[in-house]
C-alpha positions in Angstrom: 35.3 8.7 -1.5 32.9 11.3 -2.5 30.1 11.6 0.8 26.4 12.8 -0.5 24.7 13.8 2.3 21.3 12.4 3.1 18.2 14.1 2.7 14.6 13.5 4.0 12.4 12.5 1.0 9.3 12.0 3.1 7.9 11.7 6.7 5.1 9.9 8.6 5.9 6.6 6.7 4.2 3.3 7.6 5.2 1.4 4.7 8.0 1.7 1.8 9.6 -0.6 -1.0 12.5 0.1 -3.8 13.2 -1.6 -6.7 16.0 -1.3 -9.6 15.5 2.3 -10.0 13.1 4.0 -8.5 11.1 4.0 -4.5 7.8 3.8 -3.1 6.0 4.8 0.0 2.6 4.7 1.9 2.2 7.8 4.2 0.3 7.7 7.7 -2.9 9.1 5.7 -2.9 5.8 3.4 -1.6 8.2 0.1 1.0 6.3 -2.0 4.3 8.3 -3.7 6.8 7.2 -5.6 9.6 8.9 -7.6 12.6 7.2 -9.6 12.8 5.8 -12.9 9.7 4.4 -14.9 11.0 2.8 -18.0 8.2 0.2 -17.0 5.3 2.3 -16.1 6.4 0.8 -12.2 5.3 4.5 -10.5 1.5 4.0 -12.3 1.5 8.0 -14.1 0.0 6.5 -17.2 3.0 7.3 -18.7 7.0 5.8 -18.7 8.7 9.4 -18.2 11.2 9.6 -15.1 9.4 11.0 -12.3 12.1 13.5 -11.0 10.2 14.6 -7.4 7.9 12.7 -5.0 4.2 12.0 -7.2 1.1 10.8 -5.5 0.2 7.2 -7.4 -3.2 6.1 -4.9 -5.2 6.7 -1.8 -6.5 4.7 1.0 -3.0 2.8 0.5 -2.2 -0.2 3.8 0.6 -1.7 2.3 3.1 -1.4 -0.9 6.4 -3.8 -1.9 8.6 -3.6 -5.1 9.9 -5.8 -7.2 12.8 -4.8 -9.4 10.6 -3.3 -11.6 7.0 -3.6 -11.1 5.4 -2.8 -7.7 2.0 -4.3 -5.6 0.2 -2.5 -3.0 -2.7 -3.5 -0.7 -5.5 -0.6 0.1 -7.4 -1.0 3.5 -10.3 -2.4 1.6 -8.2 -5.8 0.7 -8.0 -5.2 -2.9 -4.5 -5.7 -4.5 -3.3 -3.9 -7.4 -0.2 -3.6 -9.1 2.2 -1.8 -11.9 4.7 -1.8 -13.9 6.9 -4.4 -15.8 4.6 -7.4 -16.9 6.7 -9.9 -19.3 6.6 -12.6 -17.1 2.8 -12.2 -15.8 4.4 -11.3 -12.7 1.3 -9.2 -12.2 -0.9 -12.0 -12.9 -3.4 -9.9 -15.6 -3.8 -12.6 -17.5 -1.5 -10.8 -20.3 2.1 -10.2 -20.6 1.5 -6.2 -21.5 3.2 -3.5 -19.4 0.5 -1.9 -16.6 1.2 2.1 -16.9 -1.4 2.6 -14.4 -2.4 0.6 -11.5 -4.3 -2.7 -12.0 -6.6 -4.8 -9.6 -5.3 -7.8 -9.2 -7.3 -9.9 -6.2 -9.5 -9.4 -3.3 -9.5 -10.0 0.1 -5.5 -9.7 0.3 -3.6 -9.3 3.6 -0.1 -8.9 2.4 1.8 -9.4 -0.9 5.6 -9.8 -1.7 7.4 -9.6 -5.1 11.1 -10.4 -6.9 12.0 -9.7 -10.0 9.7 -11.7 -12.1 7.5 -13.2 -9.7 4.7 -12.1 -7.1 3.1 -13.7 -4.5 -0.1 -12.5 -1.8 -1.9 -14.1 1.0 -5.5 -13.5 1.8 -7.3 -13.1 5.0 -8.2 -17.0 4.9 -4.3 -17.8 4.8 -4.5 -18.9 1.2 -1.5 -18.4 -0.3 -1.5 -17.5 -4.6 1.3 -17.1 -7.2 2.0 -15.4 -10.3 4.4 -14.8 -13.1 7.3 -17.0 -13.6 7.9 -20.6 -12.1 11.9 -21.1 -12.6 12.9 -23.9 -10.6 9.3 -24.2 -9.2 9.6 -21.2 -7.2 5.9 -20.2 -6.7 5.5 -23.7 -5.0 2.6 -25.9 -7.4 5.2 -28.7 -8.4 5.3 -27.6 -11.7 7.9 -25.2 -13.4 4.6 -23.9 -15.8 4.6 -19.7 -15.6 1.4 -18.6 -14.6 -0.5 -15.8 -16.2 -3.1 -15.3 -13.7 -2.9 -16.0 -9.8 -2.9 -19.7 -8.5 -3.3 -21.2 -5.5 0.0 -22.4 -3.9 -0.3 -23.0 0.0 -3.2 -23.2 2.5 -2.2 -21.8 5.2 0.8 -19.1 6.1 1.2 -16.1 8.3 3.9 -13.8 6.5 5.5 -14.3 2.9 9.1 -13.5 1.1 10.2 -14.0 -2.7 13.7 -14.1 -4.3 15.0 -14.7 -7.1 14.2 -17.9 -8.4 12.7 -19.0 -4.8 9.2 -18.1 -2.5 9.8 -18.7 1.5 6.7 -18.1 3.8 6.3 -19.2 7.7 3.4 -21.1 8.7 0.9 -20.4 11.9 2.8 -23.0 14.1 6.5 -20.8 12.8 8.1 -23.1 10.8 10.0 -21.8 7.7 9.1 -23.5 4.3 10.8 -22.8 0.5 9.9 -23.7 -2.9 12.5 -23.0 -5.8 16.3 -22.5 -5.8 18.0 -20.7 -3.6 21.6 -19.1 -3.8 23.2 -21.5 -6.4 22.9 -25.1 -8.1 24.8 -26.3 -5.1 22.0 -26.0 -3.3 18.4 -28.6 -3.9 15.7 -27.5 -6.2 12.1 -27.7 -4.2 9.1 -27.7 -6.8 7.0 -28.1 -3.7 6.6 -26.4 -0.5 9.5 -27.7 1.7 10.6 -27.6 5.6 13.8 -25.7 6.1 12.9 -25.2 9.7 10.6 -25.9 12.9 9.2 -23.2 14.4 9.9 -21.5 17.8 6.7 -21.6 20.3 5.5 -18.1 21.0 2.8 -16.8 22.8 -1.0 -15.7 21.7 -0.6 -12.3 22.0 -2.3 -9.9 23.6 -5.3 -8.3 23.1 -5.2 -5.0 21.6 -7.2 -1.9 22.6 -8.4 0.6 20.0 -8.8 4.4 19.7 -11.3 5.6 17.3 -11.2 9.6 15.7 -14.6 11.2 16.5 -15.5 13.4 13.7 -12.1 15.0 13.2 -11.2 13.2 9.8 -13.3 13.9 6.1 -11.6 11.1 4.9 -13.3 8.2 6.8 -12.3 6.9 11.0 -8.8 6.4 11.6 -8.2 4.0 14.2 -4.6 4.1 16.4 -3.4 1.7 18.9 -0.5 0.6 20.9 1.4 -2.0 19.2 1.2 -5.4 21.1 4.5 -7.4 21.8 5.1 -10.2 18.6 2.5 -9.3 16.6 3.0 -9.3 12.8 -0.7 -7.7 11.8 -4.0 -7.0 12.7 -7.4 -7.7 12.2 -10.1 -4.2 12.3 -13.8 -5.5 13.0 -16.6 -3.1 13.2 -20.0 -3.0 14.8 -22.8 -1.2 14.8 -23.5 -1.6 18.9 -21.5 -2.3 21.9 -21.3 -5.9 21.7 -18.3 -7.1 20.1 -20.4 -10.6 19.2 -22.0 -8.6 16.3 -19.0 -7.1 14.8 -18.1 -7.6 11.5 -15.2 -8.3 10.2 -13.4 -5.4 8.0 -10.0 -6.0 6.8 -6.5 -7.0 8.1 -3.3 -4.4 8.3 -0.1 -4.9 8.8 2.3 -4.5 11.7 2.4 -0.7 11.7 -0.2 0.9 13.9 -3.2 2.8 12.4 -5.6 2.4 9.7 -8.2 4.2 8.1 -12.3 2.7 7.7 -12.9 4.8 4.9 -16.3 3.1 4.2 -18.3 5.2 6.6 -21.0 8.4 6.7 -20.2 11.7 8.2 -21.6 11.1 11.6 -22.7 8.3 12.3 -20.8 6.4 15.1 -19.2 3.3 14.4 -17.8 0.5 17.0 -14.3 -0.9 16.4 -12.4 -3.6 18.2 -9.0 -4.9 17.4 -7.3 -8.7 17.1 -3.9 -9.1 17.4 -2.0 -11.9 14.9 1.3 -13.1 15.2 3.4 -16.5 13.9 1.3 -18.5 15.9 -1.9 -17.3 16.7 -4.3 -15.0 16.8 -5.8 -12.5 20.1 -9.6 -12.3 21.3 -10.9 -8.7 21.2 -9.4 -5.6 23.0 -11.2 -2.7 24.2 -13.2 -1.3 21.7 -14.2 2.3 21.0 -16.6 4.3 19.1 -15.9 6.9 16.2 -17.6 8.6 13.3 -16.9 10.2 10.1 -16.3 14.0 10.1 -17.9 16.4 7.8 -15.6 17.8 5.1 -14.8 21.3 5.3 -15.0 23.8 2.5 -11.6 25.4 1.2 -11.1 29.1 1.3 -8.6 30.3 -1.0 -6.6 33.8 -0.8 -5.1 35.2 -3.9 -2.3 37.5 -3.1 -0.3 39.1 -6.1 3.3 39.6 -5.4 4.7 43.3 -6.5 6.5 43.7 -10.0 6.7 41.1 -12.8 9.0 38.1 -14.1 9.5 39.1 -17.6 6.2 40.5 -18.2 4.6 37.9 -16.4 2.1 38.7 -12.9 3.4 36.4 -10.1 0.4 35.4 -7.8 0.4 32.9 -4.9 -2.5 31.1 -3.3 -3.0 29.8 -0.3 -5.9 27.0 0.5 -7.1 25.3 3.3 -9.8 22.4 4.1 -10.3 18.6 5.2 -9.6 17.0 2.3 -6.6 19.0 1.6 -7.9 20.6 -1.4 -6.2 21.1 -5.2 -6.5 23.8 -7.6 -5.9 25.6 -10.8 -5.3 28.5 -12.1 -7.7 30.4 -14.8 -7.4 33.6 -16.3 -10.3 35.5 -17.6 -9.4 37.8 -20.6 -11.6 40.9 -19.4 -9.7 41.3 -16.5 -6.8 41.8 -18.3 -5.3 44.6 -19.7 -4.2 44.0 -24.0 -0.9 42.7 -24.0 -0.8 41.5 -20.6 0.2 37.9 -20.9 -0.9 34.8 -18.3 -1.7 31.1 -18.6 -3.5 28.2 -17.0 -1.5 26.1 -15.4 -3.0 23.2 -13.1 -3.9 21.2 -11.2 -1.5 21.6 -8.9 -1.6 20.1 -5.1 -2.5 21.9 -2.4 -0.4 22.8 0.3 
C-alpha cells in the first residue's frame, strides 16, 4: 500500500468541515478557506472551477459545517449563510438554484448542521428550523413535505446533528431525540421528534472569566478565555460600564475559545462578560474585562527588483506590512519603461 505523507494545510483552526470533495475551515482570526472541488459552487468563488490551493471565501467567520456538497457557516454577528448545491432547498432560499457565492440565510443563529440534502440551525432562543428535503420526515414537522425556506421544527435544543435521511439534537435536560430513518428499513420511521434516550444529570457549569484585547487588534476586540469543564458554547455580553446588570447581550460562539466583537470604534472601551452553556444549563457571569478597538495601521510597502530577467521579463518582490494585513497589485506605468521592455498587471494578490 502506497503511504502519502501528510501535510499541514492550515494552522490556528477553531472550526473545519469536509464534504464529498472538497474542505473548509475557520481560522483563529474568524477568515474562512476552503479548497477542493466546486462542481456546485460549495467553496462560494462565484464561479464552479476547482480551487487547487487554500482560497479565502468570508471574514468575521464563528462557525462552518459541510454537507456533501453545499456548506453553512455562522459569523459572530448570528447571521447564517450558505453555498453551494441547492436542488433540494437544502439551503432554504426559497429556490432550488445553485448559490456560487455565499447566501444569507437567517439571523440570530447559534449553530447549524447539514447532510446531504438537508440542513438544519438553532437560534439563540433554542428554536430549532429545517430546510431542504423531508425523506422519511427527517427535519422533524410530521410531514414528509420538502421545504423551500426554513421551518420551525423543535422549541427547545442545545446541540444539533443530521444524516442521511434523519435529524438527531439533545435537549437542555440531555436527552437524545430523532426524527427520520436511521441506518435501514429495519429500523422505525419517526415523522416527529422522538425519545431515543434520557439524559445524564450534569452540572451548571462554571462561570467563565474573560480577557479582553486593549487596542492591539484593527479588526474589532477579540475576547480569549479559559475553557470551562462541560461546556458546549458561550454566550459574549457587552456593556458599556462596570455593572454586568446593563450588559447587553451580543451573540453566542461555540465551544472553541475566542471570538472577535467586530462591531466596535477604535478606542472606545468596551465591557465584556462571559456565560458558560452546556447540555443542561447555563452559568451566571464571570469576571468581566474591559477592551477597545485598535487604530488600523498604514502599510508600507518595499519594492525590491531582483538582478537579471526571466525571459525578458523584470522580477520584483514586495513586501507589506499593516493591521489589517494589507493586499496589493501590481501597475506598471509605461514612461518608466524603456520601448520593448515588457511587464503586466497582475493582482490582487494577498498579502503576506
Amino acid at each position: 500500500m502506497h503511504q502519502v505523507p501528510l501535510r499541514c494545510l492550515a494552522r490556528g483552526v477553531v472550526s473545519f468541515g469536509a464534504g464529498n470533495d472538497f474542505s473548509v475551515w475557520v481560522q483563529a482570526d474568524g477568515t474562512l478557506w476552503g479548497t477542493g472541488g466546486n462542481g456546485y459552487g460549495q467553496l462560494g468563488t462565484g464561479t464552479t472551477e476547482t480551487v487547487y490551493a487554500p482560497r479565502l471565501i468570508a471574514t468575521d467567520v464563528a462557525t462552518v459545517v459541510a454537507g456533501e456538497m453545499h456548506v453553512l457557516f455562522v459569523k459572530y454577528d448570528g447571521t447564517l449563510w450558505g453555498m453551494g448545491r441547492n436542488y433540494e432547498y437544502q439551503l432554504g432560499t426559497g429556490t432550488n438554484a445553485n448559490c456560487l457565492n455565499p447566501v444569507l440565510i437567517a439571523a440570530g443563529v447559534t449553530e447549524a448542521t447539514a447532510s446531504s440534502t438537508h440542513s438544519l440551525f438553532r437560534k439563540s432562543d433554542g428554536t430549532v428550523w429545517a430546510m431542504g428535503s423531508n425523506t422519511y420526515g427527517c427535519l422533524g414537522d410530521g410531514t414528509q413535505q420538502t421545504r423551500s425556506a426554513p421551518v420551525q421544527v423543535a422549541v427547545a435544543a442545545r446541540k444539533l446533528a443530521a444524516g442521511s435521511g434523519f435529524s438527531a439534537l439533545l435537549k437542555p435536560d440531555g436527552s437524545l431525540w430523532l426524527a427520520g430513518q436511521v441506518y435501514s428499513d429495519a429500523f422505525p420511521i419517526y415523522y416527529h421528534w422522538t425519545k431515543i434516550a434520557d439524559g445524564i444529570a450534569l452540572a451548571t457549569p462554571d462561570n467563565p472569566t474573560v480577557q479582553a484585547s486593549k487596542g492591539t487588534v484593527a479588526q474589532g476586540v477579540a475576547l480569549t478565555w479559559t475553557p470551562v469543564r462541560g461546556a458546549t458554547g458561550y454566550e459574549v455580553w457587552r456593556g458599556a460600564d462596570a455593572n454586568p446588570a446593563t450588559a447587553a447581550y451580543l451573540f453566542a460562539t461555540g465551544p472553541v475559545p475566542f471570538a472577535v466583537d467586530a462591531d466596535t470604534e477604535t478606542g472606545i472601551p468596551c465591557h465584556y462578560w462571559l456565560k458558560a452553556i452546556s447540555l443542561t444549563g447555563m452559568s451566571g457571569f464571570g469576571a468581566g474585562d474591559v477592551g477597545w478597538r485598535g487604530a488600523p495601521q498604514l502599510p508600507n510597502f518595499t519594492l525590491q527588483p531582483v538582478g537579471g530577467t526571466v525571459q525578458g521579463t523584470v522580477m520584483l518582490t514586495v513586501a507589506a506590512n499593516g493591521d489589517p494585513v494589507p493586499t496589493y497589485r501590481w501597475r506598471k506605468w509605461l514612461r518608466a519603461i524603456r520601448v520593448g521592455c515588457r511587464c503586466r498587471t497582475i493582482g490582487p494578490i494577498p498579502g503576506p
